[in-house]
C-alpha positions as CSV (number, residue, x, y, z in Angstrom):
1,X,-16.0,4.6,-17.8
2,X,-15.6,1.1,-19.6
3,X,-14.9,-1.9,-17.6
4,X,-11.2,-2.3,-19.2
5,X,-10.0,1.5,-18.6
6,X,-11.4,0.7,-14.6
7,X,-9.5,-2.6,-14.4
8,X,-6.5,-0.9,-15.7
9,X,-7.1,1.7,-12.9
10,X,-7.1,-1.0,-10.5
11,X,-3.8,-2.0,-11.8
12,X,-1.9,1.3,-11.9
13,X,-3.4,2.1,-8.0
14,X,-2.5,-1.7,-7.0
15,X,1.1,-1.4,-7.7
16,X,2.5,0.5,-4.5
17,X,0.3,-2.4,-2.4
18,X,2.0,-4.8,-4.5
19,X,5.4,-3.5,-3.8
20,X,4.7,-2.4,-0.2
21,X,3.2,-6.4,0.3
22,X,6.7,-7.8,-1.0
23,X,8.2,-6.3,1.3
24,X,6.1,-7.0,4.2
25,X,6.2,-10.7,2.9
26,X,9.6,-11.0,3.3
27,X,9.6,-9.6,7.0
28,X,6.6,-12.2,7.7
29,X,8.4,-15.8,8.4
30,X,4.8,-17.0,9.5
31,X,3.1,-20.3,7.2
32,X,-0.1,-19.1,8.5
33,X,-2.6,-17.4,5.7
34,X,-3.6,-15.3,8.0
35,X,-1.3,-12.3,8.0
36,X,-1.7,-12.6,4.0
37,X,-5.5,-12.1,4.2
38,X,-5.1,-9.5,6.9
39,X,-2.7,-7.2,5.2
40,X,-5.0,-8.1,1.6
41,X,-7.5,-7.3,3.8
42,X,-6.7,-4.0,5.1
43,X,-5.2,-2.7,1.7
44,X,-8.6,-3.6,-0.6
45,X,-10.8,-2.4,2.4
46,X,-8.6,0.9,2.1
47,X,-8.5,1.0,-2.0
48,X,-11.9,0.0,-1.7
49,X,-13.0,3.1,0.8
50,X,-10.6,5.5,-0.3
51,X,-12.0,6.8,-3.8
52,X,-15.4,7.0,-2.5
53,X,-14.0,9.3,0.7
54,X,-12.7,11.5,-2.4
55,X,-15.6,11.2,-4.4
56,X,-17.9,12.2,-1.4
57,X,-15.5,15.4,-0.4
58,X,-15.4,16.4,-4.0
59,X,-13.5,19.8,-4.9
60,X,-14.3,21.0,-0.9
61,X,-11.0,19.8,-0.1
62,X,-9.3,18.8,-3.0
63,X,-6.6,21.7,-3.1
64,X,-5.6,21.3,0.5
65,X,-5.3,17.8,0.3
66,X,-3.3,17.8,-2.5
67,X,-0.7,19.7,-1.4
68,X,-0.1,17.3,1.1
69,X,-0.7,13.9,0.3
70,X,2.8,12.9,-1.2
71,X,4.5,14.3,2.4
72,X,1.8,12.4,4.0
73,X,2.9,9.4,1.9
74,X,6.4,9.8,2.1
75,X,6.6,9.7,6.2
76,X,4.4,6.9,6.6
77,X,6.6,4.7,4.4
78,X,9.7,6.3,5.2
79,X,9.0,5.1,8.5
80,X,7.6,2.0,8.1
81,X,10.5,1.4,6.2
82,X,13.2,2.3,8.4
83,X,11.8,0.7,11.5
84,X,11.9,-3.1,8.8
85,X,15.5,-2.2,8.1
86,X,16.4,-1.4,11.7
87,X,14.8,-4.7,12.5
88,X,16.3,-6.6,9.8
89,X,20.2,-5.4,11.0
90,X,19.5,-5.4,14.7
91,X,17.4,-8.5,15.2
92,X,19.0,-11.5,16.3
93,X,17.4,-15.0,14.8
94,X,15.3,-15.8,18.2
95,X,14.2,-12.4,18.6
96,X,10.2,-12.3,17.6
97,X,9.9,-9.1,15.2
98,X,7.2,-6.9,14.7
99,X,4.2,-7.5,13.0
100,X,2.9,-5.6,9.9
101,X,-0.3,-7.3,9.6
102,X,-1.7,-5.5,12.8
103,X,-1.9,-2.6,14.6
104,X,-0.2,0.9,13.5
105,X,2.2,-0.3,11.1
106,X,-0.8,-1.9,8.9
107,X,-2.8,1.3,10.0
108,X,0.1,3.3,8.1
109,X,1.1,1.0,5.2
110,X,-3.0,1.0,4.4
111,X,-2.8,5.0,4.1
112,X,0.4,5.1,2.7
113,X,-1.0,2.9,-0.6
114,X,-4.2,4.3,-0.8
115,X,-3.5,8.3,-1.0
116,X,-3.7,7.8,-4.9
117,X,-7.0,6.2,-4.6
118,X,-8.2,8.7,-2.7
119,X,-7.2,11.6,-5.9
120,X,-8.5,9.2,-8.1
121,X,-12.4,9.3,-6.3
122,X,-11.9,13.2,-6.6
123,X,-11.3,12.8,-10.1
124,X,-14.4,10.8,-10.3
125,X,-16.1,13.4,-8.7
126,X,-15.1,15.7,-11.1
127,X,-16.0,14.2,-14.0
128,X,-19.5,13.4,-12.1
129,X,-19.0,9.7,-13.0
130,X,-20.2,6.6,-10.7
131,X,-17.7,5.5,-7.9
132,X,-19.5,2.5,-6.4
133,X,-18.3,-0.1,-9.0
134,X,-14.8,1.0,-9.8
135,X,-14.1,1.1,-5.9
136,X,-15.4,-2.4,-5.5
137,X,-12.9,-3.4,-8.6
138,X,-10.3,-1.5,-7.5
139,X,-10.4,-2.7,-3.6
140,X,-10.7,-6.4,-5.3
141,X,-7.5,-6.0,-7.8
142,X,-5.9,-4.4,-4.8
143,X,-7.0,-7.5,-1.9
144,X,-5.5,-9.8,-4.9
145,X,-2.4,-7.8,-6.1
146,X,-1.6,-7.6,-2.4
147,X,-1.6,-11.2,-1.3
148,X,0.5,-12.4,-4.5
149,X,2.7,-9.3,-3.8
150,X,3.1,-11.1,0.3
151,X,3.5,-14.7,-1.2
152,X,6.0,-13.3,-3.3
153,X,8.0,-11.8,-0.8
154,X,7.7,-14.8,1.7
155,X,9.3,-16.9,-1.6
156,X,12.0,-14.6,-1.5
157,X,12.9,-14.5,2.5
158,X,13.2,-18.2,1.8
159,X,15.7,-17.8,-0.8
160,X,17.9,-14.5,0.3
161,X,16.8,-15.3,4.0
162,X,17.1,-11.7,6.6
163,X,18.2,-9.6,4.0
164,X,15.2,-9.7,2.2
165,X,13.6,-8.0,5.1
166,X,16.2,-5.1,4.9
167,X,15.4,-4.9,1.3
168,X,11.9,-4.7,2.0
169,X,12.6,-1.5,4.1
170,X,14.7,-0.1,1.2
171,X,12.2,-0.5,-0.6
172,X,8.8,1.2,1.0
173,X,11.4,4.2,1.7
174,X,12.2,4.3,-2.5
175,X,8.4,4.1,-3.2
176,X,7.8,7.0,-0.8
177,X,10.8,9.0,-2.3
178,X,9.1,7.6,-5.8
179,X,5.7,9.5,-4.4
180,X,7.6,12.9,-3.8
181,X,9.6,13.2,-6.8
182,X,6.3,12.1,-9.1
183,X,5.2,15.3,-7.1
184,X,7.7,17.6,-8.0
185,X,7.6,16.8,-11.7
């Protein structure tokens, strides 16, 4: 595969991290870099890991995954989601909210935006080609895609202030709902 089709890849897979990372920036009131370069972190390690776990099971589970993965998808961000809008109408300004950078909810948000990079190392497997480099370009576009997509969303809270963090919610539940209909058509 030539470097530009895998770099475009990258893109197309780092979109729902980019999205999901908005809204997880504007949640994040923090100045510290660190919840930036955790949640980039976590969502290259996953992009990174996840096409070569689909490359390495090959067509042995393929079908039953597949059948699957956009449910899978959907409920992680679905609720994700809903606990950031719960948060963002129930919390009052001194209350310390949840963090999205640690724990389960960066344990879920990972999965959530990595099921398509997991299809895409099937795919790879497939076709027999290599999986080594276009997982270490696609976890890279995906570490940077995801901190811009966090800075973004902190530049936002700023401007729109607590109801960027409902938004944010509104929006990991659309991608999900995005995932499922993409599914059905």
């Amino acid at each position: 595969m030539n470097p530009l089709t895998v770099i475009l890849l990258a893109v197309a897979l780092g979109v729902d991290a980019f999205s999901v990372a908005i809204g997880v920036g504007a949640a994040d009131d923090r100045k510290s870099w660190k919840p930036v370069l955790r949640l980039a972190f976590a969502f290259g390690l996953f992009q990174f890991a996840m096409p070569l776990a689909g490359w390495l099971a090959g067509l042995t589970i393929v079908d039953i995954i597949a059948v699957y993965d956009h449910w899978i998808a959907f409920i992680l961000l679905v609720y994700v989601g809903g606990k950031m809008i719960w948060e963002g109408l129930r919390r009052e300004r001194d209350e310390k909210k949840a963090d999205q950078t640690r724990g389960l909810p960066l344990l879920l948000l990972s999965l959530a935006t990595s099921i398509d990079a997991l299809a895409v190392g099937f795919s790879f497997s497939i076709l027999k080609a290599p999986i080594l480099l276009p997982a270490v370009v696609i976890g890279m576009v995906c570490f940077l895609m995801t901190a811009v997509g966090m800075i973004f969303g902190k530049v936002l809270a700023k401007l729109f202030g607590r109801k960027v963090e409902v938004f944010g919610g509104v929006v990991l539940i659309a991608i999900g709902v995005k995932i499922v209909i993409e599914h059905w058509t």
